[in-house]
C-alpha positions as CSV (number, residue, x, y, z in Angstrom):
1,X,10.4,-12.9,-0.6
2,X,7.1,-12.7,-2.2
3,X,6.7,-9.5,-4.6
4,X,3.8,-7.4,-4.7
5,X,3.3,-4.0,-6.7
6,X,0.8,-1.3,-6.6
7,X,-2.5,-0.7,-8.9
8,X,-1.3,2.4,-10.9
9,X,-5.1,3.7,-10.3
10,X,-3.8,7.3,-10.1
11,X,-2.2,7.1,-13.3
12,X,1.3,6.2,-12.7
13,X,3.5,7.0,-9.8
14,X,5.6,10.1,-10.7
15,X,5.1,13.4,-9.6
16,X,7.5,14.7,-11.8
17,X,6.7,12.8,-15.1
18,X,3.0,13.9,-16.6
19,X,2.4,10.9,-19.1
20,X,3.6,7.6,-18.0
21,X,1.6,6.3,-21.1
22,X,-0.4,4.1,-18.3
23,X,-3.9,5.4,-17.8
24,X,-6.2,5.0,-14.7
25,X,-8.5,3.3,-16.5
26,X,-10.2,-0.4,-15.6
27,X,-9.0,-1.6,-19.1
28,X,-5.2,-0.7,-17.9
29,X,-5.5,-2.4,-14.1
30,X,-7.4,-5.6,-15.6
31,X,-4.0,-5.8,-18.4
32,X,-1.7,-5.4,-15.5
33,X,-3.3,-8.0,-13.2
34,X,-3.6,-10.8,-15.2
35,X,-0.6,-10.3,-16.9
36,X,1.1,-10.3,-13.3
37,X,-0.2,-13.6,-12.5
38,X,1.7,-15.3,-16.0
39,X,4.9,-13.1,-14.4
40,X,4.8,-14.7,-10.7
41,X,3.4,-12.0,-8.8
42,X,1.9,-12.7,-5.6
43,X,0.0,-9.3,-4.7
44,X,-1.8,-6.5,-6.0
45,X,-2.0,-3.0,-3.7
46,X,-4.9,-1.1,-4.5
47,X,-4.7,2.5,-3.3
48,X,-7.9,3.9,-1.6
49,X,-7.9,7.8,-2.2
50,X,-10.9,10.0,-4.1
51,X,-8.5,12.5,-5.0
52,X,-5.8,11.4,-7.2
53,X,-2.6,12.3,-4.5
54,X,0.2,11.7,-7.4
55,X,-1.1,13.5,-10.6
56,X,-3.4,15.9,-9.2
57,X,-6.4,16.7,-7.9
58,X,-8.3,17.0,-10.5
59,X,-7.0,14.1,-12.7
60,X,-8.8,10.7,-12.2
61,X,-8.4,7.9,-9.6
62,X,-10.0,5.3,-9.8
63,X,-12.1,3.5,-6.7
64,X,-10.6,0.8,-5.1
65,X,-13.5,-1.1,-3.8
66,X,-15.3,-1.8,-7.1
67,X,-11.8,-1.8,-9.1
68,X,-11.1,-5.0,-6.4
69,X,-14.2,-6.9,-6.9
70,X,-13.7,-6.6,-11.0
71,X,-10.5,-7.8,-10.6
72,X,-11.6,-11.0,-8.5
73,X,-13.7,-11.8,-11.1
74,X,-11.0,-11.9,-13.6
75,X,-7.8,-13.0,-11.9
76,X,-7.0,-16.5,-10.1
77,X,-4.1,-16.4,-7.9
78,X,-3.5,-12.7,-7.4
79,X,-3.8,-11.9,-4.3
80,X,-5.7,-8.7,-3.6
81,X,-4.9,-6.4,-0.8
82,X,-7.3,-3.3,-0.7
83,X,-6.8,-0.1,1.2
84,X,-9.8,0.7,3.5
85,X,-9.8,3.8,5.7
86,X,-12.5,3.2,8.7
87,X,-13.9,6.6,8.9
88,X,-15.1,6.3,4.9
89,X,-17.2,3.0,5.9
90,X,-19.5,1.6,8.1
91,X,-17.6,-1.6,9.4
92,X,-20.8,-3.7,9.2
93,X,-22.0,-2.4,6.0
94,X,-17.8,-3.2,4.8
95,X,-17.5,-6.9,6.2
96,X,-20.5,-7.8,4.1
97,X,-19.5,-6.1,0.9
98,X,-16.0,-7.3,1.6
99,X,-16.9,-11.0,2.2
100,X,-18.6,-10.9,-0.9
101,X,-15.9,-9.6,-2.6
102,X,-13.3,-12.4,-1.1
103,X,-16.0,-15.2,-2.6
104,X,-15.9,-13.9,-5.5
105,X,-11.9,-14.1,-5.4
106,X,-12.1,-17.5,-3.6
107,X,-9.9,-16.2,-0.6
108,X,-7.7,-14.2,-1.9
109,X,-8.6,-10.7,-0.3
110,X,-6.5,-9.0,2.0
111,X,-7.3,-5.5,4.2
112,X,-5.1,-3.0,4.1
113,X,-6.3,-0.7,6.7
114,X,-5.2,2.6,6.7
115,X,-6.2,5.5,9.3
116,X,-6.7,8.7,7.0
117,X,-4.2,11.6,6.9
118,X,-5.8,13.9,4.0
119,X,-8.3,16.4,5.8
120,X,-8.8,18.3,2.6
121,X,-10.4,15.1,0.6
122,X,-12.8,14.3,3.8
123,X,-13.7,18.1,3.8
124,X,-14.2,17.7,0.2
125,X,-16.7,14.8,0.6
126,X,-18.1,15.5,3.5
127,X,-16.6,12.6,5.3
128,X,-15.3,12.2,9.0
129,X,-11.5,13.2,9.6
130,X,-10.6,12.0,13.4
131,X,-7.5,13.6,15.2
132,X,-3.9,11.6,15.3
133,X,-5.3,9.4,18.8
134,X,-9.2,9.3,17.8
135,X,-8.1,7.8,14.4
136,X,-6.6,4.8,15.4
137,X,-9.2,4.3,18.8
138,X,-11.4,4.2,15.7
139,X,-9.9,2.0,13.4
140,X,-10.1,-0.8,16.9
141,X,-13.3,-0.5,17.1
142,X,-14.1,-0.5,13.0
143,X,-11.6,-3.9,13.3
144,X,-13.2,-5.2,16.5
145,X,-17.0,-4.9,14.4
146,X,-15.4,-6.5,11.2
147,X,-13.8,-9.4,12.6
148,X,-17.2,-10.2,14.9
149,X,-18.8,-10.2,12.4
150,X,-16.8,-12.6,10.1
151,X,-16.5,-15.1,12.8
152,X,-19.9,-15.0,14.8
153,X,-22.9,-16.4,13.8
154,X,-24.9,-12.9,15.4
155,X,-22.2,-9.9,16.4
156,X,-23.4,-7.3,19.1
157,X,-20.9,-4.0,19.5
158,X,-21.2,-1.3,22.1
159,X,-18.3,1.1,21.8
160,X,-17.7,4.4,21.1
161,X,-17.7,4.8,17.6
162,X,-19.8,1.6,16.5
163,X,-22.9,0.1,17.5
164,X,-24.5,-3.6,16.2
165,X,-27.3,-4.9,17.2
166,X,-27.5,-9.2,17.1
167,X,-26.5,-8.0,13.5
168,X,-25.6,-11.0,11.0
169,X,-23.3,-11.5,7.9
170,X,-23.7,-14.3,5.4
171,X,-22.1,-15.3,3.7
172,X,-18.6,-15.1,5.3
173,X,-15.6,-14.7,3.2
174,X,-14.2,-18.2,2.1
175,X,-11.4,-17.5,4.5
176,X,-10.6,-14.8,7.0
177,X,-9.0,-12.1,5.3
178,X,-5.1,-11.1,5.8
179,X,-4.9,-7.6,7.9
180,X,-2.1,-5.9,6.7
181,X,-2.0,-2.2,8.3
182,X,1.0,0.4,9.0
183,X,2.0,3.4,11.1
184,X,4.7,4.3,13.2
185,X,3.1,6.2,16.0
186,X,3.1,3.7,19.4
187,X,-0.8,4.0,19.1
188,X,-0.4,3.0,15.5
189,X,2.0,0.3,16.4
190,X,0.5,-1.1,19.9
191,X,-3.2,-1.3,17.4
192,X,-1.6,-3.2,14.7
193,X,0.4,-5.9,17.4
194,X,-2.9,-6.6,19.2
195,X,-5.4,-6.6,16.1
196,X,-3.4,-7.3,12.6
197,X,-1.6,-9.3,11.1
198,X,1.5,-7.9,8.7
199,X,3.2,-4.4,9.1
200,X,3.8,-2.5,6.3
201,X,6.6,0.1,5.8
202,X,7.5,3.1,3.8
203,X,10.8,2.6,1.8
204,X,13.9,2.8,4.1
205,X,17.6,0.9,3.7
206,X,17.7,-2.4,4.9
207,X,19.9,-1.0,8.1
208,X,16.8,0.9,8.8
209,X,14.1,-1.8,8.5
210,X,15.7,-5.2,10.3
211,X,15.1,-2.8,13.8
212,X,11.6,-1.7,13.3
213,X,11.1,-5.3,12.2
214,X,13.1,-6.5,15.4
215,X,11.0,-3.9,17.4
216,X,7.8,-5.4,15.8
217,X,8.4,-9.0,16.4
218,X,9.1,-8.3,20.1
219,X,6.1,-6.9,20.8
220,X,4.1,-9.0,19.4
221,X,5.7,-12.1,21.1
222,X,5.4,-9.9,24.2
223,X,1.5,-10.1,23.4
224,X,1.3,-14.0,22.7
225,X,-0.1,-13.4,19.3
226,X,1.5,-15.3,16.0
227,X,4.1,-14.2,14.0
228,X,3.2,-11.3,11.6
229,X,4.3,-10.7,8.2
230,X,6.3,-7.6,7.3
231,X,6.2,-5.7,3.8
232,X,7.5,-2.5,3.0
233,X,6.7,-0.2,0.0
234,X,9.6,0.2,-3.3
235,X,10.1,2.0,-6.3
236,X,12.2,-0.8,-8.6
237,X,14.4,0.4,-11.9
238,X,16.7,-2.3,-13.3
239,X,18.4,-2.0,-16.1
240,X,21.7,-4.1,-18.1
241,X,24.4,-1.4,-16.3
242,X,24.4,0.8,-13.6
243,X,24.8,3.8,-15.6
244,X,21.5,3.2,-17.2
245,X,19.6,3.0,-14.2
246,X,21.1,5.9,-12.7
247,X,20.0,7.9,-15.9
248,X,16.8,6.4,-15.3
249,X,16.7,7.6,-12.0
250,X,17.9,11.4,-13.0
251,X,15.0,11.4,-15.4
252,X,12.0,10.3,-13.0
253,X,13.5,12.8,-10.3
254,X,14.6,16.0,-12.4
255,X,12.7,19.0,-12.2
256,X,12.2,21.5,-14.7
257,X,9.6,23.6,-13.3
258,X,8.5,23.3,-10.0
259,X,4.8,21.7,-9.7
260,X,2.1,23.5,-7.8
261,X,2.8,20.9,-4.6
262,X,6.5,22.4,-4.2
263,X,4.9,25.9,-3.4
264,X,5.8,24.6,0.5
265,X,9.0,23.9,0.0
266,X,10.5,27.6,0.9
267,X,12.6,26.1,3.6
268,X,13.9,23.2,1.0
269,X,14.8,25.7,-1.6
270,X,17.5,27.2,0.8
271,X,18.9,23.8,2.4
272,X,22.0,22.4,1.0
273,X,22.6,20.4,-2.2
274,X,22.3,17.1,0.0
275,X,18.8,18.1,1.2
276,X,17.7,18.9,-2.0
277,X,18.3,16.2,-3.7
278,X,17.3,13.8,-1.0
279,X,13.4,16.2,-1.1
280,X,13.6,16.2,-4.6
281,X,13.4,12.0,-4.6
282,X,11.0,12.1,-1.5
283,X,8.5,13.8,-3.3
284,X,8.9,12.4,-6.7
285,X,8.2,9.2,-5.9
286,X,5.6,8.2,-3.1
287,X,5.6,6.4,0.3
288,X,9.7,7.0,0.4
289,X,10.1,4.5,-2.6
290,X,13.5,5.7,-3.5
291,X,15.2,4.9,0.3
292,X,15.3,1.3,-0.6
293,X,17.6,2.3,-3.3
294,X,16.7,-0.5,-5.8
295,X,18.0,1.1,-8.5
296,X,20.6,-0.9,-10.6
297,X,21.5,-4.5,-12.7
298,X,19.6,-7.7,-11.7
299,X,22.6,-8.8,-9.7
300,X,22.6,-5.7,-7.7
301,X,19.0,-5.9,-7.0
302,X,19.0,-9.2,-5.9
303,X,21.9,-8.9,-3.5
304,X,19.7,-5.7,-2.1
305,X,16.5,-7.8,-2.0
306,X,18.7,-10.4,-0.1
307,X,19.4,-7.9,2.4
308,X,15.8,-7.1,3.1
309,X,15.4,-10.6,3.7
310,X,18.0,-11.4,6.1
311,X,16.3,-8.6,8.3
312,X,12.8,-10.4,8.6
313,X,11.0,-8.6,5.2
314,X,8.6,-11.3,3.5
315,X,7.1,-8.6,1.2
316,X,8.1,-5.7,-1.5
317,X,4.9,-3.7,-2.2
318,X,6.7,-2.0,-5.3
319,X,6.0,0.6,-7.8
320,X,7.3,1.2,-11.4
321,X,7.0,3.0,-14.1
322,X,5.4,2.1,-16.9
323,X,4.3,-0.8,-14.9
324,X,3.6,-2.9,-17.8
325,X,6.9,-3.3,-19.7
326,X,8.9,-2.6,-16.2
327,X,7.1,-5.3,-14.5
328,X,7.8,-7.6,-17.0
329,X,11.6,-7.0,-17.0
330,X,11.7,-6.9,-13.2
331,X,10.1,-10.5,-13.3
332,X,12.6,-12.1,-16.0
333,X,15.5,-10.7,-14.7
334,X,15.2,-10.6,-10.9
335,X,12.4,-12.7,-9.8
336,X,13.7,-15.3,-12.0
């Protein structure tokens, strides 16, 4: 299992919990990654959002694009995978910035390609929101124009979205990098078989992710391409006993007054206990990172990380909180 975790640049990771006493600030993510690398982590997730999605609106977020090409210049073996939603950037303009950026790290950037779902933010910028299908006809093309461009000498494009004339990028990246992209539409899923190369998941129990993992595999066998890698995203707590975990867990997911992004929760509010809890951790953490239930002593978390591993998973993308001192005691006491 490789283990990855996710650039707190919203702030931290907890809709529930105001201060996580981690800022999103470049001092913060430049602490985090280099100390990662002395704790054997493989992978850094930066976020791409303009609007801060976890703490608010209005509270800061930083950019992942420049936040990625600081951090190649001051990590070694980290390696970096960077959200990029197509309709924010010209793919021609992208594969040159990006195969800068993967010099500077000497190979060790990674796409993580994500088709936009917040209308609001490209309202709010005054950027291009495709529909469900258009999105992901989009992101072929953007993919199609970045990898010609990374592999050809002179790249010419005619398609729908995207046009490039004899257009040329030097230098190239030191090495083609990783496409890692998710979704669980068939468009989504048919786009990332033929033109990427891992599939990343939201949290889900092991039971859940060996058949979408089966599913994936098949299809891409189906389409003669090379095996992918799979990664799916975690919120991790481990602590001595079980008890204080599960208080841990009660802390990060109790609310006292509902926040301003409840207000669409009428329905919720009137489910059963069961539902409510199960909402409650759904929207407290992000990207379903409670499912996975990793929540518990090293030796429960290992025999859970097992699991995911005996059903195809070569990645956990995971989140904690406060990163620093968390990440540290995940690494000492279950990565090693």
């Amino acid at each position: 299992m490789r283990f990855g975790y996710w650039m707190p640049v919203f702030g931290g990771w907890l809709r529930n919990v105001p201060d996580e006493g981690m800022e999103a600030t470049w001092d913060y993510a430049k602490r985090i990654a280099q100390a990662s690398e002395r704790w054997g982590y493989d992978l850094s997730l930066i976020a791409e959002l303009n609007l801060n999605d976890i703490k608010g609106v209005e509270q800061p977020a930083l950019d992942a694009w420049s936040t990625a090409a600081a951090l190649a210049a001051v990590t070694e073996t980290l390696e970096l995978m960077v959200a990029v939603r197509p309709n924010f950037h010209h793919p021609a303009l992208f594969a040159k910035a990006a195969a800068n950026i993967d010099r500077i790290a000497g190979g060790r950037l990674a796409l993580n390609v994500v088709s936009s779902w917040w209308a609001d933010e490209a309202k709010q910028y005054g950027l291009q929101f495709d529909q469900h299908d258009d999105r992901y006809a989009r992101t072929s093309e953007w993919l199609d124009v970045v990898d010609g461009l990374w592999t050809q000498e002179r790249f010419s494009f005619d398609g729908r979205f995207y046009q490039t004339q004899d257009a040329i990028c030097s230098p190239k990246p030191a090495k083609r990098p990783t496409v890692y992209a998710g979704g669980e539409s068939d468009k989504a899923k048919a786009m990332i078989v033929a033109q990427c190369d891992a599939y990343v998941m939201h949290g889900d129990p092991a039971e859940a992710i060996a058949p979408k993992i089966a599913d994936m595999a098949a299809q891409r066998e189906a389409a003669g391409g090379p095996p992918m890698q799979y990664g799916m995203a975690a919120y991790a707590i481990v602590r001595d006993s079980e008890a204080e975990a599960k208080r841990e867990l009660e802390r990060i997911t109790t609310v006292d007054v509902l926040p301003a992004g409840y207000a669409n929760f009428d329905q919720w509010l009137s489910g059963t206990q069961l539902e409510r809890e199960l909402k409650v951790q759904e929207y407290s953490v992000s990207n379903r990172g409670l499912r996975p239930n990793l929540v518990g002593t090293p030796e429960q978390l290992k025999e859970r990380i097992a699991e995911y591993e005996a059903a195809g998973l070569d990645l956990l993308l995971l989140q904690m909180s406060p990163q620093l001192e968390e990440m540290e005691r995940f690494s000492a006491q279950v990565m090693h």
